[in-house]
Structure formats: C-alpha cells, structure tokens
C-alpha positions as CSV (number, residue, x, y, z in Angstrom):
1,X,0.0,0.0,0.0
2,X,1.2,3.3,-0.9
3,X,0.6,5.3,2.4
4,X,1.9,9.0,1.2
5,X,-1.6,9.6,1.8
6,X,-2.2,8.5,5.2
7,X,1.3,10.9,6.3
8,X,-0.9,13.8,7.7
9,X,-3.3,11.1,9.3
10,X,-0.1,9.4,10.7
11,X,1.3,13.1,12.2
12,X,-2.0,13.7,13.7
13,X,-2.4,10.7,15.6
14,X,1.2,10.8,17.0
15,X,1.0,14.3,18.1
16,X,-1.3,15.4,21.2
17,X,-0.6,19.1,20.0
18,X,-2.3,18.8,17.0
19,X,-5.6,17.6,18.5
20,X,-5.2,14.5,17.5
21,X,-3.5,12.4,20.7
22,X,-2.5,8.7,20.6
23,X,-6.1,7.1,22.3
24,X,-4.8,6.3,25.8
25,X,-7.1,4.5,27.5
26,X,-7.1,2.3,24.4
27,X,-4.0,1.6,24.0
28,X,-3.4,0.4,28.3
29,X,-6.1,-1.7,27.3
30,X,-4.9,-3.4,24.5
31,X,-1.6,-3.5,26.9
32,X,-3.1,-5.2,29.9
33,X,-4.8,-7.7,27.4
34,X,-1.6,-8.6,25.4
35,X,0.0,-9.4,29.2
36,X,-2.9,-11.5,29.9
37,X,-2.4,-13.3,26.4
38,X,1.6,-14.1,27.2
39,X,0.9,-14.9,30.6
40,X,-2.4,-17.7,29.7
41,X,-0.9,-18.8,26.4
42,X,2.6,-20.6,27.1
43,X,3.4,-23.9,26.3
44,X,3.3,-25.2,29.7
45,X,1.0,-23.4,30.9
46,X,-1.9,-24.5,28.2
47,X,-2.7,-28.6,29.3
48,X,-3.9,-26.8,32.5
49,X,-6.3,-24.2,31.7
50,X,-9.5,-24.1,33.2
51,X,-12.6,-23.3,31.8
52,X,-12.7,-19.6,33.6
53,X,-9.7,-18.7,32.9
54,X,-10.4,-19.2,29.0
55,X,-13.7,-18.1,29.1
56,X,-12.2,-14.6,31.3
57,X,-9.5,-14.3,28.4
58,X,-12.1,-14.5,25.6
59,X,-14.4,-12.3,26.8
60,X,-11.9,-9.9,27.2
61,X,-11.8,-9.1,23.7
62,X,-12.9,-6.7,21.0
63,X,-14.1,-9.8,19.3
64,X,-16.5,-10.9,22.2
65,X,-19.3,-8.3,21.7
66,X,-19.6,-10.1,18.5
67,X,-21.4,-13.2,20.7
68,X,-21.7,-11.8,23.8
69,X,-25.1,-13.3,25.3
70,X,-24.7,-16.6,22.8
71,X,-24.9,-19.6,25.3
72,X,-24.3,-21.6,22.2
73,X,-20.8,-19.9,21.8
74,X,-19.3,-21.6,25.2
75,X,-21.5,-24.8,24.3
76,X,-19.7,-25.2,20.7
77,X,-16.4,-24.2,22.4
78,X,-16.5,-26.5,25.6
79,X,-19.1,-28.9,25.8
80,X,-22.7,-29.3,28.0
81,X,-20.1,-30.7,30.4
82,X,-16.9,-29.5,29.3
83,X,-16.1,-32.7,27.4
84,X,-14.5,-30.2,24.7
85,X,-12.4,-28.8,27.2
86,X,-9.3,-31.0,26.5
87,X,-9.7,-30.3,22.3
88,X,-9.7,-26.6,23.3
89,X,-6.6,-26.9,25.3
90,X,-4.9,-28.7,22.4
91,X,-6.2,-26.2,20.3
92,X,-4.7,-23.1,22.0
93,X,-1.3,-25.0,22.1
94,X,-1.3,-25.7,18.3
95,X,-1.7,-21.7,17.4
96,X,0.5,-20.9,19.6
97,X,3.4,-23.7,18.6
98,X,2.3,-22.7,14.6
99,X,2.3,-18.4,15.2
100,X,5.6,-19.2,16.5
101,X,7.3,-20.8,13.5
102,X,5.3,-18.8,11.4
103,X,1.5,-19.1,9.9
104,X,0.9,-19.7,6.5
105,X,-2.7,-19.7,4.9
106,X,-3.3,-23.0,5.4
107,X,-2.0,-22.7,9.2
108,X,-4.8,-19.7,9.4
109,X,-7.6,-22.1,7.7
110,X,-6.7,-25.4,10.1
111,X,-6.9,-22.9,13.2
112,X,-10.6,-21.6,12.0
113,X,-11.5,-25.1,11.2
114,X,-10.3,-26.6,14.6
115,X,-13.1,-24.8,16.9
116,X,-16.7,-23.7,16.0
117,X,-17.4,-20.5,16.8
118,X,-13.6,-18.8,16.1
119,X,-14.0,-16.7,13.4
120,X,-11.4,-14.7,11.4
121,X,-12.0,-11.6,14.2
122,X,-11.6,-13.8,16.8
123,X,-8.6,-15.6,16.0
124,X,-6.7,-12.6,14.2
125,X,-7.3,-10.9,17.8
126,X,-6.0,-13.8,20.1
127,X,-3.0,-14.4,17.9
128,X,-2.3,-10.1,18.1
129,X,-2.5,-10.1,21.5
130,X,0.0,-13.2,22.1
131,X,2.1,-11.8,19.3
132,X,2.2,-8.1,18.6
133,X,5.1,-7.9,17.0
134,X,4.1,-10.6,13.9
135,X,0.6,-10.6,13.6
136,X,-2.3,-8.4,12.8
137,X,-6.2,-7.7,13.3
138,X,-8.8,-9.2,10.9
139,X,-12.1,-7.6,11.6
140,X,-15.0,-5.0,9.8
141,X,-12.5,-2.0,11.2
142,X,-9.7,-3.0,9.3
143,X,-11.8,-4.4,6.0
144,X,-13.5,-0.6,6.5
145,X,-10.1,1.1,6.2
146,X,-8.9,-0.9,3.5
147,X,-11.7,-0.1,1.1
148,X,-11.6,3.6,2.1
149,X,-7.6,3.3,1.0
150,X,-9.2,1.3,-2.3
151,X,-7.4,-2.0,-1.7
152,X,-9.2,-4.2,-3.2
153,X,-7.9,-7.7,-1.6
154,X,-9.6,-10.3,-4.1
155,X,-7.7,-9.0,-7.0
156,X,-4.7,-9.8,-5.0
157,X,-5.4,-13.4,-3.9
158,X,-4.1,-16.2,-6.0
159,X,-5.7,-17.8,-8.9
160,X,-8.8,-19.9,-7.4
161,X,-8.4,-18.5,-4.0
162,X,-11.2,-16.1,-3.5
163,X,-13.1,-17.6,-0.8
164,X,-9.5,-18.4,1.0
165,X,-9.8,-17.3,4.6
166,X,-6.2,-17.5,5.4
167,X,-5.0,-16.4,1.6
168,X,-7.6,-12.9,2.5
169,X,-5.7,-12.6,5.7
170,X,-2.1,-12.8,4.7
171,X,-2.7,-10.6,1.8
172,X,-4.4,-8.0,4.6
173,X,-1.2,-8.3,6.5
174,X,0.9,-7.3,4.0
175,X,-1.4,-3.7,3.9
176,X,-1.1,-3.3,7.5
177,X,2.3,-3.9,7.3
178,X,3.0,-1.3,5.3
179,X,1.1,1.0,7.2
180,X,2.6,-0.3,10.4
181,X,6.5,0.7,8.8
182,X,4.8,4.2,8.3
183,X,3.7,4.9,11.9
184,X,7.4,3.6,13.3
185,X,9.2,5.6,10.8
186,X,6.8,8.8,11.9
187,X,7.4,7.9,15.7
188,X,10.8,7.3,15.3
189,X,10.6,3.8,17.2
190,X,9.5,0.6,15.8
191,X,5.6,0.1,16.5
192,X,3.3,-3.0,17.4
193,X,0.0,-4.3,15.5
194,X,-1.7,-3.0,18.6
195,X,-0.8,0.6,18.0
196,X,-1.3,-0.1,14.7
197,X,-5.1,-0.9,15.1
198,X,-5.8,1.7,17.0
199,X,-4.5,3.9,14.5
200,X,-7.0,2.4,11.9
201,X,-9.7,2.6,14.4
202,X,-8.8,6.3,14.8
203,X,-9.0,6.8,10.9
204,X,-11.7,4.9,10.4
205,X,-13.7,7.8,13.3
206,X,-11.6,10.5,11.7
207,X,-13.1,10.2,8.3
208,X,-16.8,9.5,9.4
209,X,-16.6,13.1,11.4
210,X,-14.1,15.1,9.3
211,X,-15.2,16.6,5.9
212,X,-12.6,16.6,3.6
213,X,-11.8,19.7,2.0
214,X,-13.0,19.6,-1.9
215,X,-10.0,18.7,-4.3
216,X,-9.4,21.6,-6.4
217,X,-7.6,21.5,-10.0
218,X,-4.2,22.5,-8.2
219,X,-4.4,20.0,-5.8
220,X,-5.1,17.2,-8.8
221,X,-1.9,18.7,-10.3
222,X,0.3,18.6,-7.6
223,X,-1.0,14.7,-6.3
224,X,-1.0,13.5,-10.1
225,X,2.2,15.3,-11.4
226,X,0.0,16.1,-14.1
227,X,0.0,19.6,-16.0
228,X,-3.3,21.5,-15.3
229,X,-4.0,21.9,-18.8
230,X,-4.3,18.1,-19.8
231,X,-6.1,17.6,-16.5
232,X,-8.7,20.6,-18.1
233,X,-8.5,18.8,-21.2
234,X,-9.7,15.3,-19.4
235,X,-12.6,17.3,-17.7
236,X,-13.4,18.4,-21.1
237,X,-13.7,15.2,-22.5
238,X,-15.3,13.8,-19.7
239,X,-18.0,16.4,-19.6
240,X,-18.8,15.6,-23.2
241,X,-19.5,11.6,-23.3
242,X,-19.7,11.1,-19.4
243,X,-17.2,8.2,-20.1
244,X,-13.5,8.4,-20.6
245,X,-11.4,5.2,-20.8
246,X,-7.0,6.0,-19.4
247,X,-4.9,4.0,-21.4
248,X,-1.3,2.9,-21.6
249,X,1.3,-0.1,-20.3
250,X,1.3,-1.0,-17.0
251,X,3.0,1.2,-13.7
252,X,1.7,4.3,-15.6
253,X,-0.5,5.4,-13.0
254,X,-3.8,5.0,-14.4
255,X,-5.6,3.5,-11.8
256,X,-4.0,6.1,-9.4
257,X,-5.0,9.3,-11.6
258,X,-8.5,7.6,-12.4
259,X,-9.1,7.6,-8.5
260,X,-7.8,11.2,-7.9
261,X,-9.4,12.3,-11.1
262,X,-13.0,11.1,-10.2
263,X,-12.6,12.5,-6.6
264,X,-11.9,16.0,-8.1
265,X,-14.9,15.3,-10.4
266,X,-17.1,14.4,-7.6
267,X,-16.1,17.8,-5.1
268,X,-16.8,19.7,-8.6
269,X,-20.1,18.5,-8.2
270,X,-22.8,21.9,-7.2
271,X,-23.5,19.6,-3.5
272,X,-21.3,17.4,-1.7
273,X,-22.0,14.1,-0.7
274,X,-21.3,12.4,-3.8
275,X,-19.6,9.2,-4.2
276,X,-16.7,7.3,-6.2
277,X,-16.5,3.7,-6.6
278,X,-14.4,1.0,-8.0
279,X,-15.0,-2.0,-9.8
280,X,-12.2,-4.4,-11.9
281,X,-13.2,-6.3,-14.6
282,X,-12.3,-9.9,-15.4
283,X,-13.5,-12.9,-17.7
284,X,-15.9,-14.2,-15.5
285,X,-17.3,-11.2,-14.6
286,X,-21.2,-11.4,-15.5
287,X,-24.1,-8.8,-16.3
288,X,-26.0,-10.6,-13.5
289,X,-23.2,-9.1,-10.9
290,X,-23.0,-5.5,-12.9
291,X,-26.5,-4.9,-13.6
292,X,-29.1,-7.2,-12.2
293,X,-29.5,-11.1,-12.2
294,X,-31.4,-13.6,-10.2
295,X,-29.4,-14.9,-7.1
296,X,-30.8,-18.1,-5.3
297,X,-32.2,-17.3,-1.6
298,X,-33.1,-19.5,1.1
299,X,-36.6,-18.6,2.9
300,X,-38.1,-20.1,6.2
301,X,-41.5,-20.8,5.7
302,X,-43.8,-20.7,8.7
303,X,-43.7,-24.9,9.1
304,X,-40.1,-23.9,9.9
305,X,-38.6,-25.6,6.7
306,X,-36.4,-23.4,4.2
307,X,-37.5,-23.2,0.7
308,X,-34.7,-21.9,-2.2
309,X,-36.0,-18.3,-4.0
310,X,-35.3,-17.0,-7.0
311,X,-35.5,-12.9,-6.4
312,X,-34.0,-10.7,-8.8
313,X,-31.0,-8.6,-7.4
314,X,-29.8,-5.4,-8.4
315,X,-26.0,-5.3,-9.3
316,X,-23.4,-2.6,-8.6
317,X,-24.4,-0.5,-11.8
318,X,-27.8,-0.5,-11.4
319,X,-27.6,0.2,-7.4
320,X,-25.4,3.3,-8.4
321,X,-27.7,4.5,-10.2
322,X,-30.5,4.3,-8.2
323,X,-28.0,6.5,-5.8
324,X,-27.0,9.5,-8.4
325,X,-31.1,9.5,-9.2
326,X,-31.7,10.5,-5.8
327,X,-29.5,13.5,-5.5
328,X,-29.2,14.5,-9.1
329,X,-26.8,17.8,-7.7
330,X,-24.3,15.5,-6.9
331,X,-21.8,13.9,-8.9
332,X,-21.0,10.1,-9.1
333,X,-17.8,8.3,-10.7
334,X,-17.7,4.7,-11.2
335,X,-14.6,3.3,-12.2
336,X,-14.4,0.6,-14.1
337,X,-10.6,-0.9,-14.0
338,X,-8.6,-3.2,-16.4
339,X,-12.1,-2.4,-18.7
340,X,-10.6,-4.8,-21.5
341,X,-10.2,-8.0,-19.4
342,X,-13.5,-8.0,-19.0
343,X,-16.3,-9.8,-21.8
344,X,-17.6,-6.2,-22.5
345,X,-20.8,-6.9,-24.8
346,X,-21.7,-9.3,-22.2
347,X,-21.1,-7.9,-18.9
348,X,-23.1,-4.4,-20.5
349,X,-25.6,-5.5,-22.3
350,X,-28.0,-3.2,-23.3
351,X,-26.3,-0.4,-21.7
352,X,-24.2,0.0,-24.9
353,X,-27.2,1.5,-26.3
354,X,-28.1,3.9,-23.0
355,X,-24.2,4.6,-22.7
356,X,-24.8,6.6,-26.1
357,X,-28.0,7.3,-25.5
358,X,-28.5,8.6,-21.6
359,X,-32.0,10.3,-22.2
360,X,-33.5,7.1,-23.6
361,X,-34.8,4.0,-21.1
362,X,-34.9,0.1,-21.9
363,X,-36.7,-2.5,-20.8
364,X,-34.4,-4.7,-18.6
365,X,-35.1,-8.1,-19.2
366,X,-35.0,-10.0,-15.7
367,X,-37.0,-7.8,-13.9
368,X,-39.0,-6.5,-16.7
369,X,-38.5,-2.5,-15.4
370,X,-37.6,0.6,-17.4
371,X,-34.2,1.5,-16.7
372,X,-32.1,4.8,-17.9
373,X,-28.2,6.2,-16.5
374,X,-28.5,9.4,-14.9
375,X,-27.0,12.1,-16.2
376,X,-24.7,12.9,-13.1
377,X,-23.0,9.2,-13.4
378,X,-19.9,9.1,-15.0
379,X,-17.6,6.6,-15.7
380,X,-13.8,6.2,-16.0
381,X,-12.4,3.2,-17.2
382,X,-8.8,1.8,-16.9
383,X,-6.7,-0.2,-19.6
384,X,-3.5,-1.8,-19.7
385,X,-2.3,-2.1,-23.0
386,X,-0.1,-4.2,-22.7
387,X,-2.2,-6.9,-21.4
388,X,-4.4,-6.5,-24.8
389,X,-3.9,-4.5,-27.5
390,X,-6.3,-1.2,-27.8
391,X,-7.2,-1.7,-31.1
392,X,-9.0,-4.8,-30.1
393,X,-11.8,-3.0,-28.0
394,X,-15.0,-3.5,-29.7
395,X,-15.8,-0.2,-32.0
396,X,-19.3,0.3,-30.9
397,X,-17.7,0.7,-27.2
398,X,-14.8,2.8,-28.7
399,X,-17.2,5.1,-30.1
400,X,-19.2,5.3,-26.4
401,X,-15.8,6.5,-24.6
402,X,-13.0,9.4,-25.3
403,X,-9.9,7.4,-24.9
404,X,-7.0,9.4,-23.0
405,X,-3.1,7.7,-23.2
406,X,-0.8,8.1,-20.1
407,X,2.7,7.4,-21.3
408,X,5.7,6.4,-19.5
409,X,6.5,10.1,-18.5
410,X,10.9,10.4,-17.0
411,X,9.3,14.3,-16.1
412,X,6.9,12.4,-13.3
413,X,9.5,10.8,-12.1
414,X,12.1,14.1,-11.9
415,X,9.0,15.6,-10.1
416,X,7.9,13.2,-7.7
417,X,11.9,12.8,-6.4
418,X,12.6,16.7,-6.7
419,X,9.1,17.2,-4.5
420,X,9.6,14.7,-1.8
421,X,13.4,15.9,-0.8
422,X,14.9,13.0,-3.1
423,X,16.5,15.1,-5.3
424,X,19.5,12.6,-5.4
425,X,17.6,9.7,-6.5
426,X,16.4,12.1,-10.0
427,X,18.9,9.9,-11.8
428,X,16.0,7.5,-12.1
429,X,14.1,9.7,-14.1
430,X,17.1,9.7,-17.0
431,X,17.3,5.8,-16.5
432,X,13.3,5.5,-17.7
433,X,14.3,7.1,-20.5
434,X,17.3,5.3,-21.3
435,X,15.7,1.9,-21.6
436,X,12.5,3.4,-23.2
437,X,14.5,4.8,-26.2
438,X,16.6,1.5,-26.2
439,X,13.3,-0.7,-26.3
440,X,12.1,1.4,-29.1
441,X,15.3,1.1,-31.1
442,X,14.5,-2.9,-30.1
443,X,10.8,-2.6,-31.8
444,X,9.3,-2.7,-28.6
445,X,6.3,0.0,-29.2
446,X,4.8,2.2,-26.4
447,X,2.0,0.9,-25.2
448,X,4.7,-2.1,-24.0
449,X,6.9,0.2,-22.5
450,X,8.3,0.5,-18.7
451,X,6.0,2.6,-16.7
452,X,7.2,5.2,-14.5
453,X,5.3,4.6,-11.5
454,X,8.1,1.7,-10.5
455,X,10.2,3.9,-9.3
456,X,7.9,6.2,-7.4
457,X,9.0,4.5,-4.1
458,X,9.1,6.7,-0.9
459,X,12.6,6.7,0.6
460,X,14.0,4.8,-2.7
461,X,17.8,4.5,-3.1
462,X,19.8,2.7,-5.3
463,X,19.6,-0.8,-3.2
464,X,16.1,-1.0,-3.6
465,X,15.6,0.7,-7.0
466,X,18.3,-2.8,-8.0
467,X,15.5,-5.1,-6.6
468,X,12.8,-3.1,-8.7
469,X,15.0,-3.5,-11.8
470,X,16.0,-7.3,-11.3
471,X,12.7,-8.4,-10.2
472,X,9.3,-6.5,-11.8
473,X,11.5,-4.6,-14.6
474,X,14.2,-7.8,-16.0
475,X,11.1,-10.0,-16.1
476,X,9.0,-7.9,-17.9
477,X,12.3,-7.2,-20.6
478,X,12.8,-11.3,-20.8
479,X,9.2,-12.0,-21.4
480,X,9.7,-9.4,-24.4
481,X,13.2,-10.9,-25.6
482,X,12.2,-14.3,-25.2
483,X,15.2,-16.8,-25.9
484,X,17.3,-13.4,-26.5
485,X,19.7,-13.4,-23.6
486,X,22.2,-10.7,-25.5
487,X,19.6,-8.1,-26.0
488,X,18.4,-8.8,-22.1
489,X,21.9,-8.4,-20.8
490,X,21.9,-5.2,-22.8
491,X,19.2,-3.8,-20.4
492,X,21.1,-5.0,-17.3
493,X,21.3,-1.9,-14.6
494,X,24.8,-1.0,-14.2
495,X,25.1,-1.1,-18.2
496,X,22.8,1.4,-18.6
497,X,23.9,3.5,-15.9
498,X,27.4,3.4,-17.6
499,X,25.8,4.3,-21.1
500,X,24.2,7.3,-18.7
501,X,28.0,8.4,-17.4
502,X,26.5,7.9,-14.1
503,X,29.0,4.9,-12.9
C-alpha cells in the first residue's frame, strides 16, 4: 500500500498538540490484554487451563461483543459438560506452537476449522494479543479502512483463491504492514500491531466526522504530477460523453490518476455528498453481478422448513444508479478498471445503447422494469495495454468513450523525487528514459513500454531501485526478448547507468 496519503493522518495521531492524541485509554487496554495473552498462552501453561480462565480471556476481547449473550458460543467451544475442554486446550497449544514458526494460509484455515465459533476476528485478535510484534487484526475495522484506501484484496489473492480465509488474511497483513512501517518511521521507534489498530480505528472515526476539503484542479496537479492543462483537457472530455477510458502499459499510473481524477470530479459537483466507486473487470465477470440477475435465496417458511427463491437482485451498476437519481446535484464516478479484461458486450448488455443514448430508457429483461443512467453518473475506465492490445476494444464501445493515453513520462518521475526531498535519486528519471529509447530502437512499441510509476518508491535509493530492476523490470524485458539473452543483458542496470555516465 502506498501510504503518502495517510502521512498527515499518521502526524495527527502521534502528536497530542495537534488535536489528534495517541487514544490512551485504548491503548493500556490493549496492553493489559496482550499481558494477559503471554501470561495464559505458554506452552506449559496450556494442558492446565480451566474453563474460567479461558472463558475470562475471551471475553476480554474486541471480538467478544460479536457473541456476547450466545450460550451456544461456550456450548460449541467447551461442551454441555466440558467434554471439549481437553480439544480446546490442544487447540490453544497448536496456534500458539504454529504463530511461532510462522503461519501460513493454510495454518490460518486449520486454526478456524479446529473450533466452531472462532472466526477470522476472533482468531486474528488472540494471535495479536500473544504476538504483537508478527501478527495483525482481521475484523470490519480493518476491512473498513482498507476499502476507504481502495485496496481491493480479491484482486490480489491467488488464482482460485477467492473464498480463502487465510490467503484474504495474509494478503491483509501485508497492507497493515506497510502502514505499520509508516507509523514507526513517523514515531521514530518501531511500533506494534496493537498501536497499529488503533490507529485504523482512529482513521476509520476520523473520516466519518471530518469533511474533507474539496480537491481543487491544483491539488489534482500537484497529487498527479500532471499539468493543469491536460487535466482541463480530461474534464473536457469527460464532460462531453460522461465516459472516458486512461490508457497505456502497465506502472503508468492509471488506476491512481482515475481515483484522484474522479474525486476531483465528484467535489466539482454543485453539493457534496457524492460518491466514487471501483469495480475491476475480469473474464468471469457477469451482467447478473454489474446490472441485475437472479441470485438463489433461502426462505423459512412458517412450518419452519427453508425453501430456495429466485428474487431478482440489483448489481453494482444498477444500485449506483438508483443512488445518483436521488440527489441529481451531486456527482457520481464509477470506475471501471482493467475495462478490456473483461467480456464487455456481455457484462453491459444493453447499456451500450443507454451509454450513447442517456436520455432514452430500456426495458431490462429479468425484472421487466424501465431502466435509464442518470445524467450525473460518470464513468472512468482503466486499460493496460499491454495486457491487450487497444485496437482490439470493440468499436461500438470505442465510439461510447474518449480514450485518453498516459505514457511512461521520465518528467513524473524528476518531479515526484525533486518534491519529496529526493532530489539525489532524479537519476531515475534519465534511466526510464534510457531503456524506453533502447526498447524502441529494439521494436518494442509504447504501449509495451516500462511505466514510471516503479520507481515512485518513498525513501528509494539505489539498493532498492536494484531489486525493482531485477525483479518486476528484467522480467518484464525477458518475457519481451524471449530466448534473446544478448539483447536482455543489454538492459542489465549498471550497463545502462554506464551508457548514462552515471558509474
């Protein structure tokens, strides 16, 4: 996660001046718990728990109001007659024995599997409180933050794990992590998973009782690096066909500008309160999910039995809608990322026609009701052009969007170094340069080109900018020099630096 954002945040809550202290009275909490958890949870201590003194420790959680007042929780956990009691113990011992040589997915799955009634909160909590130092919260509070950063965690699991408890939770961790490295490098001391939540609870209240001051066209400029006259000519654009489509190779920024872009958009708007969401396309991606479909929906009947439904559900799209037709002063931005992975024809359906068309209404055909956009819904979509050629996009969706290229741009990169007090590390700026000219002397065209947003690292220096090169930037060159091991080593780092006079 890129937390440049979250810097003023991270100031505030570490200074009391600013009006913003560290939650005391939290934090001794979460203290006095975590000793509780090291003290209960040893190795030798676990065979010979009793009953109250796991039931004391689990109630004094975050995670308890969650069942607080369920007499089945304690039945599923220790028995009518504590029979489970022993299976609990052994339990306890194995998260404890596995957290300490270090969980893996499947570790996280076998833990939630092992005891009915554990959840992901649950467990993510006890495992934080034995070891803040390794392990992190899983709850709504953190899901809440991510989604307000725009992490979207699915996209990140592995192919076919979706539904994966444990993949969902690593992936999380490696979020908070980098949020966690922020906080210690703003306190100047290295801090725990249990300041670290309470900072996301803090944001999480901060941003539900601050309004945020309206982006302005400056402020686009100077978070975007973008001059204020293409950013007027994108409004333009957008204005016109109320759907634009960024487009270039990957580490370009498009996702990035689409979000800032369609939050200035949305404070433009003549009254606030509008909204922007995000939604990435892939191949099994479905009209049902986008616009509306019927989902299958268990019902009790009054005999007590459960009977299967068939109601018809609105998707994202549609639900959007329904939103911007309610306050029609406000402005709403969906964004509709990697737009060409995505089986277009069928995923919009008839709303190729209204996307032309927004003063005209269809029928939609599952739940037989007239249906238009409204005209303060915009869309911005996102395509990587290296992943599929642009020219492949279906013309009658070409024709519904004004298609705007973001190159690999070495002046971003100059800027971004020169304006975060990195002005030593502007060297980076001639290297994307170098090795775009040299792939385009190689017949490598542009849209296939290195992207300058690999480099836009806070605190980058040369030792990590060698990791970028050798493992996101070489890969990418091989895969496009396949079985050409001379032209590869041609790209290698210090080569071009030497071809720059900068060795």
């Amino acid at each position: 996660m890129d937390t440049t954002s979250l810097q003023p945040l991270i100031r505030r809550f570490l200074d009391p001046v600013s009006g913003a202290p560290v939650d005391q009275e939290h934090d001794e909490e979460y203290r006095r718990r975590a000793v509780s958890a090291r003290q209960l949870l040893q190795p030798e201590r676990i065979p010979h728990l009793t009953r109250e003194e796991i039931a004391e420790f689990l109630q004094n959680t975050n995670a308890w109001n969650g069942v607080r007042g369920k007499q089945q929780f304690w039945r599923r956990l220790f028995g009518t007659q504590n029979e489970r009691l022993p299976a609990l113990r052994e339990t306890l011992a194995d998260l404890v024995r596995r957290a300490e040589l270090g969980l893996t997915a499947a570790d996280f799955n076998s833990l939630l599997t092992a005891r009915s009634g554990i959840g992901p909160a649950y467990l993510s909590e006890i495992l934080t409180l034995r070891f803040p130092e390794r392990y992190w919260l899983w709850n709504k509070q953190v899901r809440d933050f991510l989604a307000a950063q725009q992490v979207d965690l699915k996209a990140e699991l592995p192919r076919g794990k979706k539904g994966d408890a444990g993949e969902e939770y690593l992936a999380a961790g490696r979020h908070i992590a980098d949020v966690r490295r922020s906080l210690s490098a703003a306190a100047g001391r290295p801090v725990d998973y249990l300041l670290t939540d309470i900072f996301v609870y803090w944001v999480n209240q901060a941003e539900e009782t601050r309004p945020e001051p309206r982006l302005t066209l400056s402020d686009l400029s100077t978070a975007t690096f973008l001059p204020p006259a293409f950013l007027e000519d994108v409004a333009t654009l957008l204005r016109d066909k109320k759907q634009l489509v960024f487009y270039g190779p990957p580490g370009t920024g498009k996702t990035f500008v689409a979000r800032q872009f369609a939050r200035y958009w949305v404070d433009a708007a003549p009254d606030a309160g509008g909204a922007v969401q995000v939604v990435q396309f892939h191949p099994s991606y479905a009209y049902e999910e986008f616009v509306e479909g019927i989902r299958p929906q268990s019902v009790e009947g009054t005999d007590g039995r459960c009977e299967l439904s068939y109601p018809v559900k609105k998707g994202l799209f549609r639900r959007l809608c329904d939103e911007a037709r309610g306050h029609p002063n406000r402005y709403y931005v969906l964004i509709l990322d990697e737009i060409n992975r995505g089986e277009l024809p069928r995923i919009l359906g008839e709303l190729l026609y209204l996307l032309e068309y927004r003063d005209q209404t269809v029928t939609l055909p599952y739940s037989g009701e007239p249906f238009a956009i409204p005209p303060n819904l915009y869309l911005i979509g996102t395509m990587n052009t290296a992943d599929r050629s642009i020219a492949l996009v279906d013309h009658a969706l070409r024709r519904r969007f004004h298609f705007v290229a973001l190159k690999p741009n070495p002046e971003i990169v100059r800027a971004y170094f020169m304006n975060s007090g990195q002005p030593a590390m502007a060297w980076a700026a001639d290297l994307l340069e170098r090795v775009n000219i040299k792939l385009e002397q190689d017949g490598v065209e542009w849209h296939r080109h290195i992207g300058h947003s690999h480099f836009m690292c806070p605190d980058l220096d040369e030792a990590r900018l060698r990791l970028i090169w050798a493992h996101s930037v070489l890969p990418t060159l091989e895969e496009y020099f396949y079985r050409q091991p001379d032209v590869v080593r041609a790209y290698a780092l210090d080569t071009l630096k030497e071809e720059l006079g900068l060795v």
